[in-house]
C-alpha positions as CSV (number, residue, x, y, z in Angstrom):
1,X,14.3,-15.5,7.7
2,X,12.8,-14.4,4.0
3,X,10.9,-11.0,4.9
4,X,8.1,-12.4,2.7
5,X,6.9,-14.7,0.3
6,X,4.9,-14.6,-3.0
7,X,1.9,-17.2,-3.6
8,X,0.7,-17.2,-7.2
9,X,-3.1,-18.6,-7.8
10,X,-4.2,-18.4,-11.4
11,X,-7.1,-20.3,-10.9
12,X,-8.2,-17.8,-8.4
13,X,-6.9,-15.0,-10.3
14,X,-5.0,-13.9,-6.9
15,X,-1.3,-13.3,-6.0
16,X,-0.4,-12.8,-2.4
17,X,2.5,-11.5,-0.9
18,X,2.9,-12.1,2.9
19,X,5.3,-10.5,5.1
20,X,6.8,-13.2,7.2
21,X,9.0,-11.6,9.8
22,X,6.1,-12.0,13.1
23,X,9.0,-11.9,16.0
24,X,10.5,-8.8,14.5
25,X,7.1,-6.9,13.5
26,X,7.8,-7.6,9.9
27,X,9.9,-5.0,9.6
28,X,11.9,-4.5,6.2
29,X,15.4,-3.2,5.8
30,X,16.2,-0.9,2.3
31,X,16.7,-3.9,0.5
32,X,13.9,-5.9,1.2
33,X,12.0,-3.0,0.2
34,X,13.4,-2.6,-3.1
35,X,12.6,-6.9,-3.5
36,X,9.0,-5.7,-1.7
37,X,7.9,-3.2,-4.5
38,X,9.4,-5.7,-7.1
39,X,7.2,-8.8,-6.1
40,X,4.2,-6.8,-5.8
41,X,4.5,-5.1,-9.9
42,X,5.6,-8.5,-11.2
43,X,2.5,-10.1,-9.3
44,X,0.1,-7.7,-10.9
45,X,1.7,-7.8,-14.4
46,X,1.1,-11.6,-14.3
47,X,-2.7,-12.0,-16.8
48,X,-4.0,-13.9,-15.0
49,X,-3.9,-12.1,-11.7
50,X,-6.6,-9.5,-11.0
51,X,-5.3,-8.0,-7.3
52,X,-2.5,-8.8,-5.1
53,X,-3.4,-8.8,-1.6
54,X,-1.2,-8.0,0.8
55,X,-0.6,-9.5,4.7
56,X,1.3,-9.9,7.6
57,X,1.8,-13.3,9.6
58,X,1.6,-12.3,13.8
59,X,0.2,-9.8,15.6
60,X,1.5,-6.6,13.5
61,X,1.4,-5.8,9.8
62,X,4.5,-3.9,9.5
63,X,5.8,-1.9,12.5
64,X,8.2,0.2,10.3
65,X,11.6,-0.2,8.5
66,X,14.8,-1.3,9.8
67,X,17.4,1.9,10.2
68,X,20.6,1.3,8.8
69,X,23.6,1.2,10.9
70,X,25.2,4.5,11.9
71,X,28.3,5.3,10.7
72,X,31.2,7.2,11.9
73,X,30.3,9.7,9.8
74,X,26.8,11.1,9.0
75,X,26.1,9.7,5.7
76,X,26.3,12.1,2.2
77,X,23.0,12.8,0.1
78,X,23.9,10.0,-2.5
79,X,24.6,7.6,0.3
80,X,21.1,8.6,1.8
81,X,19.3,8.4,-1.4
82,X,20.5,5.0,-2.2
83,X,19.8,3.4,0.9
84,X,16.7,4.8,2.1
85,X,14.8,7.2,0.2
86,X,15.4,5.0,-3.4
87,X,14.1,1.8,-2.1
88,X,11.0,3.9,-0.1
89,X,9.8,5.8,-3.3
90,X,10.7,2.4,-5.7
91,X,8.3,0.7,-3.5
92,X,5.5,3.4,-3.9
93,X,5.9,3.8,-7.6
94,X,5.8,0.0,-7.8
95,X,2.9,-0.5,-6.2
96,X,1.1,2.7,-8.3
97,X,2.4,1.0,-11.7
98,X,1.2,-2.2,-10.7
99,X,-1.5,-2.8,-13.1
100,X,-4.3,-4.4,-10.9
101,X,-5.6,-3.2,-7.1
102,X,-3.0,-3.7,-4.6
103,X,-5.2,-5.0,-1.1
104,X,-3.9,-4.6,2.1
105,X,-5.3,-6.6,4.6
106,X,-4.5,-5.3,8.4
107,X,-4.9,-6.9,11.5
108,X,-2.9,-5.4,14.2
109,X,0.4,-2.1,13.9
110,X,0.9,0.0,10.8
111,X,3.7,2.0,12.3
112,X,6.0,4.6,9.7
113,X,6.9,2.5,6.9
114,X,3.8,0.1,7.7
115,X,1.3,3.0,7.9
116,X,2.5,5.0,4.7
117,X,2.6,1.1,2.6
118,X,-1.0,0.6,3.5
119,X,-2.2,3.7,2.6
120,X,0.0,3.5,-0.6
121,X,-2.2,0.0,-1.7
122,X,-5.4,0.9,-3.9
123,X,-7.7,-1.0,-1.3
124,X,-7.5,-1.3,2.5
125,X,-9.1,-2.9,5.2
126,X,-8.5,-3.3,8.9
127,X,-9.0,-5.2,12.0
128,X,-10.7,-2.9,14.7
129,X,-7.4,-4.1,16.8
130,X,-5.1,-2.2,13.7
131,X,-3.2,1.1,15.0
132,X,-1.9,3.0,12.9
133,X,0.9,5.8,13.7
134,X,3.8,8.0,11.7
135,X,6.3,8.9,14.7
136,X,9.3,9.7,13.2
137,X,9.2,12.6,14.7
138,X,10.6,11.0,18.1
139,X,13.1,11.4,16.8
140,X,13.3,14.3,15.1
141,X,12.7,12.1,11.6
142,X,10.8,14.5,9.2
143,X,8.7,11.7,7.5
144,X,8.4,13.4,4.5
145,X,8.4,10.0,2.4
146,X,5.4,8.8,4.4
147,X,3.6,11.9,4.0
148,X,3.8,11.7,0.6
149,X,2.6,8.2,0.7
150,X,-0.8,9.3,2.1
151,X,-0.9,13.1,1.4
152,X,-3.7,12.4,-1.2
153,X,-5.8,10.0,1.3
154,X,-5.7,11.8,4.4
155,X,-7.1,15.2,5.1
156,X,-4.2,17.5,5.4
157,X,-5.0,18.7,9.1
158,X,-5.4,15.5,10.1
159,X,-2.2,14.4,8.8
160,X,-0.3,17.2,10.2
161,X,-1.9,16.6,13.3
162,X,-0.8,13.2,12.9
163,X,2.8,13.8,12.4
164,X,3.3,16.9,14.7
165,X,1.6,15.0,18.1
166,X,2.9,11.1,16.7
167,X,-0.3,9.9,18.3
168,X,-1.5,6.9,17.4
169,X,-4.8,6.5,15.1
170,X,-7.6,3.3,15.4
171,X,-8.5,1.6,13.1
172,X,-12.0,3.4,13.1
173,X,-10.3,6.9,12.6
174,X,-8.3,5.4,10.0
175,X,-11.7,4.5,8.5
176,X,-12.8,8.2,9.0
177,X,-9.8,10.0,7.4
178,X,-9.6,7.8,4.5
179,X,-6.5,5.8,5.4
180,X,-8.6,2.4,4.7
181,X,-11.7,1.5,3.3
182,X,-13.0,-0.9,5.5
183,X,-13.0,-2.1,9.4
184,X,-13.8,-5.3,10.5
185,X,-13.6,-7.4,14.2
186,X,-10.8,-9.5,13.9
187,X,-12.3,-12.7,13.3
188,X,-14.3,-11.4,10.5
189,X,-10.8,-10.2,8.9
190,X,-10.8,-12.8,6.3
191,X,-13.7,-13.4,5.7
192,X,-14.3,-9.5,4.9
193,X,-11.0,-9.5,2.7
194,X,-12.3,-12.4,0.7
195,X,-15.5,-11.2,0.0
196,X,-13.4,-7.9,-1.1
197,X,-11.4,-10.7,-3.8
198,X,-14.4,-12.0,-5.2
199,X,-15.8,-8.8,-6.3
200,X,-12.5,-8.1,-7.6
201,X,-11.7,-11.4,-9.3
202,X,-14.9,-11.2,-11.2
203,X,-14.4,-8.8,-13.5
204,X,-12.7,-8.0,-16.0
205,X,-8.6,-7.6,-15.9
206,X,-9.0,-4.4,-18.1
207,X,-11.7,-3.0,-16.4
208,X,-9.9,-3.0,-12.8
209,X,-6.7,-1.5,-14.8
210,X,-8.5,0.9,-15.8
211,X,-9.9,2.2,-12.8
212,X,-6.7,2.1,-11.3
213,X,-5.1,4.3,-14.0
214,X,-7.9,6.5,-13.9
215,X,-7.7,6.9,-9.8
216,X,-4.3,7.7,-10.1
217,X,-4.5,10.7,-12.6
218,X,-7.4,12.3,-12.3
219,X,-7.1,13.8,-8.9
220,X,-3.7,15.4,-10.5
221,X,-5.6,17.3,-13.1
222,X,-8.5,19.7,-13.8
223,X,-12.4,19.0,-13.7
224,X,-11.9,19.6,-17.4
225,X,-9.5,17.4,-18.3
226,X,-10.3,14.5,-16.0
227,X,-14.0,14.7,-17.9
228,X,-12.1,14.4,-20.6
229,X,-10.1,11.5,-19.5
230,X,-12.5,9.5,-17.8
231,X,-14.7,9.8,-21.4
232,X,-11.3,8.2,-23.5
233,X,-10.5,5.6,-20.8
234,X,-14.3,4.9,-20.9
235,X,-13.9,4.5,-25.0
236,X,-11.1,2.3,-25.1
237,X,-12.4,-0.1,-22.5
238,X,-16.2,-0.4,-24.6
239,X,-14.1,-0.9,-27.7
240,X,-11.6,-3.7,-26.5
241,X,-12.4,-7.2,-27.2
242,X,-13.5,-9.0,-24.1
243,X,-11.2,-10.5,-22.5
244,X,-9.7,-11.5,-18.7
């Protein structure tokens, strides 16, 4: 079965991908990861799209990745960094350079790979049934990719608690420490999401790309120069034509 499809609406200005593995948590393997990431950035760089929301068919969103099979032999640093670390961090810088808000919508598990993905999308929101964990650490998985996922949305203790304890986080603590934005009961899920689209899809395309590129460097640099960002960003949007 395809790990997840793409549905293209120009006349809603909306592109959703939807992960479409329910029996097996929708968990991904490395490469349909790296096919993931891709969908998502070509999605956004369509014009007429202005976010691509993100779901999960069953009970969990994404209850990690798929390991590869062990070897005989451990595997070398290259063999590592092409299998699992490449498609991981592809996937995160795809979903940065995608040029519109990237929604997640949760309704049930965000474990590892699933956790670190949703708090890698712009926007967020979750069913009060959502859990959402990082336990690599059982075992003995340094999640070092995930932490860098969420390093800049979660406060720092709680994150270390996080990983240290691998204790599992609601939905309403994920709401607390910045993980998602929103938390609804589950039968309000949609509803909530698509009152999130509508704000979204109308306004402009350049005005939601640039508050995305904005978000995404200006905690990275002084108070100085993100003043000083935030006033040419501002500049170039007033002085574009209006259009999308």
């Amino acid at each position: 079965m395809t790990a997840f499809t793409v549905d293209m609406n120009p006349a809603a200005h909306v592109a959703t991908v939807r992960l479409t593995r329910p029996d097996d948590g929708n968990r991904l393997t490395g490469d349909d990861i790296v096919a993931l990431g891709r969908a998502i950035r070509q999605a956004g760089e369509d014009a007429g799209v202005k976010v691509v929301v993100v779901r999960a068919e069953g009970r969990d969103f994404c209850l990690g990745r798929i390991p590869n099979p062990k070897g005989a032999t451990p595997p070398s640093f290259l063999q590592i960094q092409k299998t699992v670390t490449d498609p991981i961090l592809g996937l995160y810088a795809d979903v940065r350079a995608t040029p519109v808000p990237v929604l997640a919508v949760v309704q049930g598990e965000a474990r590892g790979f699933g956790c670190a993905f949703t708090g890698q999308c712009d926007l967020a929101i979750a069913s009060t049934r959502a859990i959402f964990s990082l336990p690599e650490m059982e075992v003995n998985l340094p999640p070092t990719l995930a932490i860098s996922a969420v390093l800049h949305k979660v406060p720092l203790k709680k994150l270390t608690h996080l990983v240290y304890t691998r204790e599992t986080m609601t939905a309403e603590q994920a709401l607390q420490f910045g993980l998602v934005g929103e938390v609804v009961e589950p039968d309000d899920l949609d509803a909530a999401a698509n009152r999130i689209i509508a704000r979204l899809t109308d306004r402009r395309r350049p005005a939601l790309r640039t508050i995305k590129q904005y978000l995404g460097a200006a905690p990275h640099v002084d108070p100085a120069a993100a003043a000083r960002l935030a006033e040419a960003m501002l500049a170039g949007i007033l002085s574009s034509p209006d259009e999308g």
